[in-house]
N, C-alpha and C positions, 0 to 999 in steps of 0.2 A: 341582612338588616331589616328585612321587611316584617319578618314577626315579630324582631325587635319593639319594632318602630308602631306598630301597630298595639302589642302587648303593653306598651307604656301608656299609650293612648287609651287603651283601655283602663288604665288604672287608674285615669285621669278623671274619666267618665263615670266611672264608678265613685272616685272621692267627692265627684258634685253631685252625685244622685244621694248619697249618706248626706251631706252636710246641708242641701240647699234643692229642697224639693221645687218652689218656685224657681228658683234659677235652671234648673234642668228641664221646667216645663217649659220657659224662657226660651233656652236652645233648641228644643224641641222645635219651636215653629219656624226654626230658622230654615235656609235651604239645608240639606244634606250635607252638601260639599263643603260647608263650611263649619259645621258643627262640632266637630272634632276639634277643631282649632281653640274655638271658645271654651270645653272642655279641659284645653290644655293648660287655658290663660288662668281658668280660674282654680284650679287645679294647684297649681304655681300660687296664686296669692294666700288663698286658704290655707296654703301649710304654712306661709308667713304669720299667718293670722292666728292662727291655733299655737306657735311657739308661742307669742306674747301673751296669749290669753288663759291655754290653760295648761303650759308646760311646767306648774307648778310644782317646788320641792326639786326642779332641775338647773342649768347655770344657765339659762335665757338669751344673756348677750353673747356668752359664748357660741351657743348654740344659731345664733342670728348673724353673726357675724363668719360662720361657719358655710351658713346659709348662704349667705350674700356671696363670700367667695366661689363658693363652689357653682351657681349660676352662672356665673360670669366666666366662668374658665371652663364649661360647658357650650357656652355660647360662643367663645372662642375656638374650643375643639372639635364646635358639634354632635359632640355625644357625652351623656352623664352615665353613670350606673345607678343612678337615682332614676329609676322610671318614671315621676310625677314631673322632676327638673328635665330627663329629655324631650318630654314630648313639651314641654314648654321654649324650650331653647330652638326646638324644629320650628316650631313658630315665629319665634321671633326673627331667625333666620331665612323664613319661606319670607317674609312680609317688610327684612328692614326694618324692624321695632327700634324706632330708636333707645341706643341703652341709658338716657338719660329721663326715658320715665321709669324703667325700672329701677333708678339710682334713689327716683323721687320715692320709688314706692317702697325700699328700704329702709330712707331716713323713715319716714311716715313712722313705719312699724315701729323703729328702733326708738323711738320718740315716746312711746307707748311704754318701754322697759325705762323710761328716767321723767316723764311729767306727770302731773295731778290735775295741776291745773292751768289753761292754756291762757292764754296772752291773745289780744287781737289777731296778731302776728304768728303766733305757732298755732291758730285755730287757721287760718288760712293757708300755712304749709301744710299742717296735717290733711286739711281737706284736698287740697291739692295731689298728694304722694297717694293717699289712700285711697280716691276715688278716682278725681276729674283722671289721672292717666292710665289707672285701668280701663276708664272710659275710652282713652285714645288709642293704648293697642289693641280692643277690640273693632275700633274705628279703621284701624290700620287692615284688619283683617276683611272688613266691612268693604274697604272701598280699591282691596285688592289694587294694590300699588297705582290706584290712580291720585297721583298728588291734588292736584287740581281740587277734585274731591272734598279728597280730606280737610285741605286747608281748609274752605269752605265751612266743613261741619268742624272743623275743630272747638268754636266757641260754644255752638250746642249741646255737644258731647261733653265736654266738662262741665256746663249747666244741668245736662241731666244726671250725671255724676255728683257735683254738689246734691242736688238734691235727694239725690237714694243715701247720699251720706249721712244728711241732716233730719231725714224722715227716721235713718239707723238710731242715731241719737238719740230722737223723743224717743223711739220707741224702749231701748233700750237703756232709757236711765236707770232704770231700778239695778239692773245687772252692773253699770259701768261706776255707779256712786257707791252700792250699797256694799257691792263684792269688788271692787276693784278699785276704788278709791278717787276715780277719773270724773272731771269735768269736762267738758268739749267747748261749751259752751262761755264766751269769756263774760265774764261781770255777773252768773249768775248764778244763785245762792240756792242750791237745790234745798237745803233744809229750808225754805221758804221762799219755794217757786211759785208767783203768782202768775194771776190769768193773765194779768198784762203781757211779763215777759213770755207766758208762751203764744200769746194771740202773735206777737212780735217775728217770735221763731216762725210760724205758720205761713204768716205774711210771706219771709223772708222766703220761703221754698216753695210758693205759689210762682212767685218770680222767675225762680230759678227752673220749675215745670213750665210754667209760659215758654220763656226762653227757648226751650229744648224742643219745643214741638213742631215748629217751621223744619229745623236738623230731621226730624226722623219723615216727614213727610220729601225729603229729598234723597232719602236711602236708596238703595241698590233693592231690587223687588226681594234678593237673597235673605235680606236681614231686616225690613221694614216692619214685619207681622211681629217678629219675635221682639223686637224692640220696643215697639209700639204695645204692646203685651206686659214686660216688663214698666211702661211708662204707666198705664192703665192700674197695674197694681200698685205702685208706689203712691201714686194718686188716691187710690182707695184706704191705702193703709191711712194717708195724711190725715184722707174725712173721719176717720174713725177718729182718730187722733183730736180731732178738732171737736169732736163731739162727747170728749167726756172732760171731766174737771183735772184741772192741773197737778192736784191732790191724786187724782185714780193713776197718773201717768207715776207717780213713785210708787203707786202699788201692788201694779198689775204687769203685764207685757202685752200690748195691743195687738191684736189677729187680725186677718182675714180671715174670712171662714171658706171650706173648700168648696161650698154653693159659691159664694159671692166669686170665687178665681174660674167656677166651670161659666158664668154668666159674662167674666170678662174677658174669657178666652173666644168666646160668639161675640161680642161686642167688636174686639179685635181683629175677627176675621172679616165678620159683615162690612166693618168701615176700610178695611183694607181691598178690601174683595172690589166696594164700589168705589170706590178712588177717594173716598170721603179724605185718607190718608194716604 
């Protein structure tokens, strides 16, 4: 089982290095020992993600709901013949992943194959299933079965979660309105998005990065850098974000540039390094 187990892992690794070069840089600064894992986690959501998004001209819910069983009865058996679903299932098994955030992070998806347009109320289950608890099982892995821990960072971790969710959003209106038909956003009227409502949204994920940064400054020294890193860039994408007109955000797709991510990956380490973080 060990080249199994390892050969899945690798497949894992490999699917976030194609899909999510920032998230691989992410893992990257993590300790060793635990890198693998995160690979696993995201590995596992990104094929979620990719059925809703671009399994087009295929049957969707079928395919999702295929999905979702066969996780689950993987995680009961311990082993998939799906190499992306074992090496995810190992994890959630080495760590106790409760199966009631992957439940959340199903509907999420499944939610995505039947809305347009969200409701106070299904903008904040989607955020929830979609982010805050991939934010937690990687939490789970983070503070390595110490409960105590976790409960602790639990509110953080979903705050930084909301916020990479909502940063996803702005960034990606053009894609979610234009080709997909989706608002996230409840009450507001992309064919005439003003500054107000996005100065609003802006606000509203300054809060939610506040929030989360006491949580990573109490991390495990394993996962503090790489977190703190990913925190740094979502941050940065935001200012960019906040720096052009609400008009440019239905036009364009906002960047980082790869200068601007090698400056905050030194940023990252200097303030880590001196306890700043």
């Amino acid at each position: 089982m060990d080249l199994y187990n390892s050969t899945s892992i690798g497949c894992s690794k490999l699917f976030t290095a194609n899909y999510s070069t920032s998230f691989s840089k992410a893992v990257s600064s993590l300790s060793p020992k635990i890198q693998n894992d995160l690979y696993a986690i995201y590995g596992f959501v990104r094929i979620a993600d990719e059925v809703v998004d671009t399994f087009h001209n295929f049957p969707k819910n079928e395919i999702l709901t295929e999905l979702r069983e066969q996780v689950f009865m993987a995680i009961e058996r311990g082993i998939s013949t799906n190499p992306i679903i074992h090496s995810f299932q190992l994890v959630v098994n080495k760590y106790d992943i409760p199966l009631h955030l992957i439940t959340a992070f199903m509907d999420s998806m499944a939610m995505d194959l039947e809305k347009e347009n969200y409701s106070t109320q299904d903008y904040e289950k989607y955020i929830y299933g979609s982010a805050e608890v991939v934010g937690l099982m990687c939490l789970k892995v983070f503070c390595n079965r110490n409960e105590t821990l976790y409960d602790n960072l639990t509110q953080p971790a979903r705050s930084l979660g909301e916020a990479f969710q909502k940063v996803n959003f702005l960034r990606d209106i053009k894609s979610d309105f234009e080709e997909r038909g989706r608002t996230y956003f409840p009450s507001v009227d992309f064919e005439n998005f003003t500054e107000t409502e996005k100065r609003k949204i802006e606000a509203d994920i300054e809060i939610d990065l506040h929030k989360s940064l006491e949580g990573i400054k109490q991390l495990p020294a394993e996962s503090k850098l790489g977190v703190y890193l990913s925190y740094l860039y979502f941050n940065a994408l935001l200012k960019r974000i906040k720096s052009v007109r609400a008009s440019q955000i239905l036009s364009k797709r906002i960047r980082v540039s790869n200068l601007s991510k090698y400056f905050l990956m030194l940023k990252a380490k200097i303030f880590v390094a001196l306890g700043v973080i």
